[in-house]
N, C-alpha and C positions, 0 to 999 in steps of 0.2 A: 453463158446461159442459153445459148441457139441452141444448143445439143437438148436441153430440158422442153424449149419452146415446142420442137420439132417432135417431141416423143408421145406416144400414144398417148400414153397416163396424163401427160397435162393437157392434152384437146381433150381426150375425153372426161377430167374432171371441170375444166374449163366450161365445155358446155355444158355439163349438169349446173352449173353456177350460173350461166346464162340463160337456160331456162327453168330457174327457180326451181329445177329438183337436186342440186345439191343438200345428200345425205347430211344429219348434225355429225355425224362421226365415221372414220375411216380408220382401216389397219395398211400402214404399208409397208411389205413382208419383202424377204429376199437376202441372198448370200449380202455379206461385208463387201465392200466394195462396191455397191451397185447405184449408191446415192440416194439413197432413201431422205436422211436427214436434211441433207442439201437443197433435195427438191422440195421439201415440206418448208424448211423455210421459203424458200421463191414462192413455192404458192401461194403461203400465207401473205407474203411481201403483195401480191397478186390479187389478193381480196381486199388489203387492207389499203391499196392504190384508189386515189379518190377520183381518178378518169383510165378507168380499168377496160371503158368500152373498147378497145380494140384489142383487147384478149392481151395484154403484157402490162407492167407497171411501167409507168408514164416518164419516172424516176425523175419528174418534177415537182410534184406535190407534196405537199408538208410529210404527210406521212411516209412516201416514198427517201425523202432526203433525210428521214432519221432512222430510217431501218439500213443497217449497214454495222458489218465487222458481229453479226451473228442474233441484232438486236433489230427485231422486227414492231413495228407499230400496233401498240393492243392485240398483243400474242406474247402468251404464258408457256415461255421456254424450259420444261425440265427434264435437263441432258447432263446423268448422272455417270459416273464411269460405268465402264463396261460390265465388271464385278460388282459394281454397288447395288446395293438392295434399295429399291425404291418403297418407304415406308408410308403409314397409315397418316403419321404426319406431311410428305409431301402434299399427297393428297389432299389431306383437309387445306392448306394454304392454295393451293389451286383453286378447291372451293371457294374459299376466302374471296380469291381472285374475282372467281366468274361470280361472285354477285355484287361488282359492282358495276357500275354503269358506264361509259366509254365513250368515246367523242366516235362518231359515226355508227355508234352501235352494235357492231360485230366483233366478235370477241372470238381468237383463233386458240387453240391448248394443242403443244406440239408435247408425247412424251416415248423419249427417246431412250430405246432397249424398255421395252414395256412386258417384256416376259420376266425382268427384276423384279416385278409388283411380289409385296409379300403377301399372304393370304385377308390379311388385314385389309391392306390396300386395295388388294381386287373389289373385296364387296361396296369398301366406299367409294369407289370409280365405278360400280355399277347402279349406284345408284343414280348419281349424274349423268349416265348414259342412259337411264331410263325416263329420267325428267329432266330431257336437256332446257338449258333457255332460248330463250328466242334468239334467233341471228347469233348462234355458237358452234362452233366447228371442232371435234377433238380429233387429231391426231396422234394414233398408238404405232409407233416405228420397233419394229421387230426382227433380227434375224431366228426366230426360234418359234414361229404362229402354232407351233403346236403345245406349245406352254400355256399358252393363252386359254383360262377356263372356254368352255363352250356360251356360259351366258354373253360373256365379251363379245364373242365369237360370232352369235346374233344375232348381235346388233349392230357389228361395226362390219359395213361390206369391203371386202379385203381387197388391195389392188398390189398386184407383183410385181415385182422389182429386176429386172434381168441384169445379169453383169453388163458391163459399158460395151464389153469385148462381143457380146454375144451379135452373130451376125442377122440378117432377116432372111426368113422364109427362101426369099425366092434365090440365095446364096447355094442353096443345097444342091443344088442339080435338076437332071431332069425328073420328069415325071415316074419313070423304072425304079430310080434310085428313091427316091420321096415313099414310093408305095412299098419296098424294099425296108425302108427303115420302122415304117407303120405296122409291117409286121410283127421286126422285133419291139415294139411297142406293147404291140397287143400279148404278146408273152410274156412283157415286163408289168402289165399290167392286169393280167390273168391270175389264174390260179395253179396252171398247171407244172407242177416241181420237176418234172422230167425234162421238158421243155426249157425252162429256165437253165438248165445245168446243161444242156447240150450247147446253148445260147454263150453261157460263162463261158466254157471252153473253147468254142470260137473266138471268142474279144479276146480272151488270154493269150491265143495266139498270133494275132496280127500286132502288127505294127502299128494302124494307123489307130490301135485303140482308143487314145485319148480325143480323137477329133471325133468318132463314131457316138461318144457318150456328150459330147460337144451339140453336136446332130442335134441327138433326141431332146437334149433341153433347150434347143430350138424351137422344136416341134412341141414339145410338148406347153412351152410358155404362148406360142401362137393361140394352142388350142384354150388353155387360161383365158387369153384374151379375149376370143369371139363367144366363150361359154357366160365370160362377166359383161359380154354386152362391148368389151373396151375397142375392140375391133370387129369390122364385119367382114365374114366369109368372101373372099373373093378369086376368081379365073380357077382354071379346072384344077388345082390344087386342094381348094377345099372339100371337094365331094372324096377325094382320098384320104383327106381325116374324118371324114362324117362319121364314118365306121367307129372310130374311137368316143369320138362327142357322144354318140350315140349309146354307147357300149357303159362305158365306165361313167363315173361320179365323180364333179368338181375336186371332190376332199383326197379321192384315192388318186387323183392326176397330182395335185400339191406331194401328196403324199412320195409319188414317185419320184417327182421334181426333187422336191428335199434330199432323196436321198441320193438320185443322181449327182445332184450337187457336191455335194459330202466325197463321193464316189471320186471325181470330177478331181477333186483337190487333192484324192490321197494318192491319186497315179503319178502324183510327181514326187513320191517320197520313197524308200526302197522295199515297200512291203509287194510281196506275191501278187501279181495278175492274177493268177486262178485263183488263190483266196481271196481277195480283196471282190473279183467280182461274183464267187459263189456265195462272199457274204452279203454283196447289194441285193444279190436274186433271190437267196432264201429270208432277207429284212423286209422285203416287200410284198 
């Protein structure tokens, strides 16, 4: 669990828990494989620890010794397969759940692949996201944040999930290379279709394509982070993404992200370089 302790997303949901602005509800978004569900239980495990003060569960405490093998203390787990539609009925039993009353009083709701919600279900989860209870926390685990209606959308402030493998910032190189790659950023997140296609053609050609698209979901998750507050800008690297922060909108960076990702997975299968990425360029 040192890998989770260590990671942005739980200092910085950590300290919003510690200074009393921990949101009632969160989305946590990102490719398969990045640990989403994993982490939401630890966190929960983490709230629901009854000497939490030094930021980890104590894994002494009552609560702590019976959360274990996926079953967490006063947290409503629903983690349905992949393909299942989570219906209007889940839902209301969740309800069910959160009104009643709990020993410590915080009540955690993990629901896992929440872009299954059938239309049913979204509006009665929207209602409980709009009159949460007191000391309740929901979490909606997602590989797919763009299924997620907009009302959901919100109200639940989104926290990204990078694969395990993804390296940090300062991995990249130097500062030439860093501003180098910002540029083709700024193409992938433009508008202009000439530009884009001179760009494909390039990646199509090299070799090192696959680490190049590696990069930019680097760069581009860094930029997520400092834009959601999860990370602060720091040493003369950041004034090279300003441009970007600056430039484009939270949704259209996710936006890229996703489809890099997508992009990311399909270069190891035998489809075309130059279509695979004239079709990343003209999808975004």
């Amino acid at each position: 669990m040192q890998s989770i302790l260590d990671s942005k997303n739980f200092v910085y949901l950590r300290n919003a828990f510690a200074s009393d602005n921990l949101h009632h509800s969160y989305i946590f978004y990102g490719e398969k494989g990045a640990g989403k569900f994993e982490f939401a239980l630890y966190f929960a495990r983490f709230l629901q620890c009854e000497n939490n003060k030094k930021g980890i569960p104590c894994e002494k405490c009552k609560n702590c010794k019976v959360s274990k093998d996926g079953f967490v203390a006063n947290t409503y787990i629903l983690n349905k397969e992949k393909s299942e539609s989570i219906t209007i009925g889940d839902i209301r039993e969740l309800q069910k759940w959160e009104e009643l009353t709990v020993a410590g009083g915080r009540k955690v709701f993990i629901i896992n692949y929440a872009h299954n919600l059938t239309p049913e279900a979204r509006e009665a989860l929207l209602k409980t996201l709009e009159e949460p209870s007191k000391k309740s926390l929901i979490i909606l685990i997602t590989e797919e944040k763009k299924y997620l209606p907009k009302t959901i959308l919100s109200r639940c402030p989104a926290v990204f999930f990078p694969k395990k493998n993804e390296a940090d910032l300062e991995q990249l190189g130097n500062k030439e290379y860093l501003a180098e790659m910002v540029n083709q950023l700024e193409i992938l997140l433009g508008d202009k279709v000439f530009e884009k296609m001179i760009l494909a053609k390039e990646l199509s050609d090299k070799k090192d394509a696959k680490e190049r698209v590696e990069e930019w979901i680097i760069v581009l998750h860094h930029i997520l982070e400092t834009m959601s507050g999860i990370a602060k800008p720091e040493g003369n690297d950041s004034k090279i993404l300003e441009s970007l922060e600056k430039k484009f909108t939270y949704d259209k960076i996710v936006e890229v992200l996703d489809a890099a990702n997508k992009t990311l997975n399909l270069l190891d299968t035998n489809v075309s370089k130059r279509v695979l990425f004239e079709d990343f360029m003209l999808g975004i």
